[in-house]
C-alpha positions in Angstrom: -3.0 -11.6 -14.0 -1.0 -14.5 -14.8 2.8 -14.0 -15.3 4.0 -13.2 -18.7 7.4 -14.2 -20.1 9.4 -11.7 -21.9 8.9 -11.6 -25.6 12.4 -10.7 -26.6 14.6 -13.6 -24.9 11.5 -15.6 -24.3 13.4 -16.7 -21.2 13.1 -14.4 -18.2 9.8 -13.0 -16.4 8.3 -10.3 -18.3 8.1 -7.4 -15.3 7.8 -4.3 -18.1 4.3 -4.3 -19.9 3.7 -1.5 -22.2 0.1 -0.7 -24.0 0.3 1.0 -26.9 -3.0 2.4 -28.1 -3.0 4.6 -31.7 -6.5 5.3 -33.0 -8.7 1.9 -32.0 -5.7 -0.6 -32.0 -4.2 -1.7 -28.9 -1.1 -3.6 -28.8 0.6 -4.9 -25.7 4.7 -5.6 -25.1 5.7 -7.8 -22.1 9.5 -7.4 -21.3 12.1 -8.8 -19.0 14.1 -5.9 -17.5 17.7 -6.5 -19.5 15.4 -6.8 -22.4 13.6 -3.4 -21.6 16.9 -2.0 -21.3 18.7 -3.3 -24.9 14.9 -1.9 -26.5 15.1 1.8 -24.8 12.5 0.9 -23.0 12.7 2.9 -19.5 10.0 1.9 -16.7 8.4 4.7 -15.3 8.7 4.7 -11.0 7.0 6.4 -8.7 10.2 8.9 -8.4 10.0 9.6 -11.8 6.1 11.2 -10.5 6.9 11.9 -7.3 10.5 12.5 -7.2 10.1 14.4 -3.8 8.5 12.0 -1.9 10.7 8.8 -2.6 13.7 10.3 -4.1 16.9 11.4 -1.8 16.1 14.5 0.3 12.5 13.6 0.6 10.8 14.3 3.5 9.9 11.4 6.1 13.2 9.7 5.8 15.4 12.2 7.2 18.0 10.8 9.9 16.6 7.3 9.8 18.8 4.4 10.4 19.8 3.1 6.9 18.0 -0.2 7.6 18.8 -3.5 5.7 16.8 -6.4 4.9 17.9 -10.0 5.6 16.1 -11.7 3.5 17.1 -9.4 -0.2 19.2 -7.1 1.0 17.6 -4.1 0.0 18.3 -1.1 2.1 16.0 1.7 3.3 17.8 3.9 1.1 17.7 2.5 -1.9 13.8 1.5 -1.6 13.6 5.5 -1.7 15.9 5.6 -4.8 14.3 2.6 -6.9 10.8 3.5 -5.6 10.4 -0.7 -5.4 10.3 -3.4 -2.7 12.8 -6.3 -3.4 10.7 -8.9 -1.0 7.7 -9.3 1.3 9.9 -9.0 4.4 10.5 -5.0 3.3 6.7 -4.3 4.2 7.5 -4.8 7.8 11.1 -3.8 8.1 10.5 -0.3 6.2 6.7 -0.1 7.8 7.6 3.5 9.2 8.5 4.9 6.0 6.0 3.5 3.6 3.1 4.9 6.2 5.0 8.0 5.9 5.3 7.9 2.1 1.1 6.8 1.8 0.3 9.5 4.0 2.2 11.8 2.0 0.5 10.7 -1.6 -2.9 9.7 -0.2 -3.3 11.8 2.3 -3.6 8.1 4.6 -2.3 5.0 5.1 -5.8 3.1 5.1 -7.8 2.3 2.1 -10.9 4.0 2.1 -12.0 3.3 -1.5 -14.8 0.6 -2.8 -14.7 -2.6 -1.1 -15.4 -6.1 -2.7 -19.3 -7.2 -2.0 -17.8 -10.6 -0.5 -16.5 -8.2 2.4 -18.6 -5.2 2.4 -20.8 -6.2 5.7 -17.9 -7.3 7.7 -15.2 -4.1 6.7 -18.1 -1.9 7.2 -18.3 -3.2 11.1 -14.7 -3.2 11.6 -14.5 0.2 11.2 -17.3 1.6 12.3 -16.5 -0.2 15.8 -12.8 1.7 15.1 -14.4 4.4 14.8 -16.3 4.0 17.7 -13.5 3.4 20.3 -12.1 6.5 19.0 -15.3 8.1 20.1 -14.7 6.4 23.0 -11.8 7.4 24.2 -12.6 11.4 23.1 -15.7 11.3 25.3 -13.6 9.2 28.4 -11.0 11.9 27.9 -13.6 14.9 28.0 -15.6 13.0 31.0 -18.4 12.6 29.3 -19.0 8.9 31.2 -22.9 8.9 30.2 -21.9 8.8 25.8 -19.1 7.0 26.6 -21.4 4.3 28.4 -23.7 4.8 25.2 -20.7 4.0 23.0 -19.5 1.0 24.8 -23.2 -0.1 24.3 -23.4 0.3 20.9 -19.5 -1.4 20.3 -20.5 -4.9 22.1 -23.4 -4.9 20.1 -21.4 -4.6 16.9 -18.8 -7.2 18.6 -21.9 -9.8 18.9 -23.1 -9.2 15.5 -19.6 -9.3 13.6 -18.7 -12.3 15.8 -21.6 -14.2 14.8 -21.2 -13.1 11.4 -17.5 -14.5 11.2 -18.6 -18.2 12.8 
């Protein structure tokens, strides 16, 4: 999606889009956020959803260290109270809480949906040779040493093929 501008100021980057359907006609409304604000127009977050699982008192968070970013300032606590990110460094500096906060709505923190075609062949290794080493270790950990040889097997084989499928 290519950035829209606002249509109010016609100045600032449009980060409120609404879609309006009634009957068959769509209409769409691209706003900056001051403008959203002087039209009514109040963005839903994701603690207007979920309001205990990014809002103050929400589990996950409790008694961690009010972290701040260096590069937006943007502290851990007010991530939970906006429900937004204010730059790409806050992935890493709040990692802890956001797998928290996935695990809590998705019930995990890795995507297990569709995968693009492009990428199928080579996800579908990675994780089944993830899954494998967890294999691996349960059957190490229960002595099992003749499947865990089997498993080791199996895993360079998957090795050989993804890394001649990545050359």
């Amino acid at each position: 999606m290519t950035p829209q501008i606002c249509q109010s100021c016609q100045k600032n980057l449009a980060t409120v889009h609404l879609t309006e359907i009634v009957g068959d006609q769509q209409r769409e409304v691209h706003y900056c956020e001051a403008c959203a604000q002087t039209e009514g127009v109040h963005p839903l977050s994701p603690q207007s959803f979920f309001p205990n699982l990014v809002g103050p008192g929400a589990g996950g968070g409790e008694g961690e260290p009010d972290l701040k970013c260096p590069e937006c300032g943007l502290t851990y606590a007010e991530f939970r109270q906006r429900g937004r990110l204010g730059c790409g460094a806050d992935y890493e500096l709040f990692r802890e809480g956001l797998i928290q906060l996935l695990e809590r709505i998705h019930g995990s923190s890795q995507h297990i949906g569709k995968i693009p075609e492009s990428e199928g062949d080579n996800l579908k290794l990675e994780r089944e040779i993830i899954e494998l080493r967890r294999e691996l270790t349960r059957a190490i950990h229960l002595e099992d040493y003749e499947q865990a040889a089997r498993i080791r097997d199996r895993i360079r084989e998957l090795e050989e093929t993804h890394a001649r499928g990545t050359d």
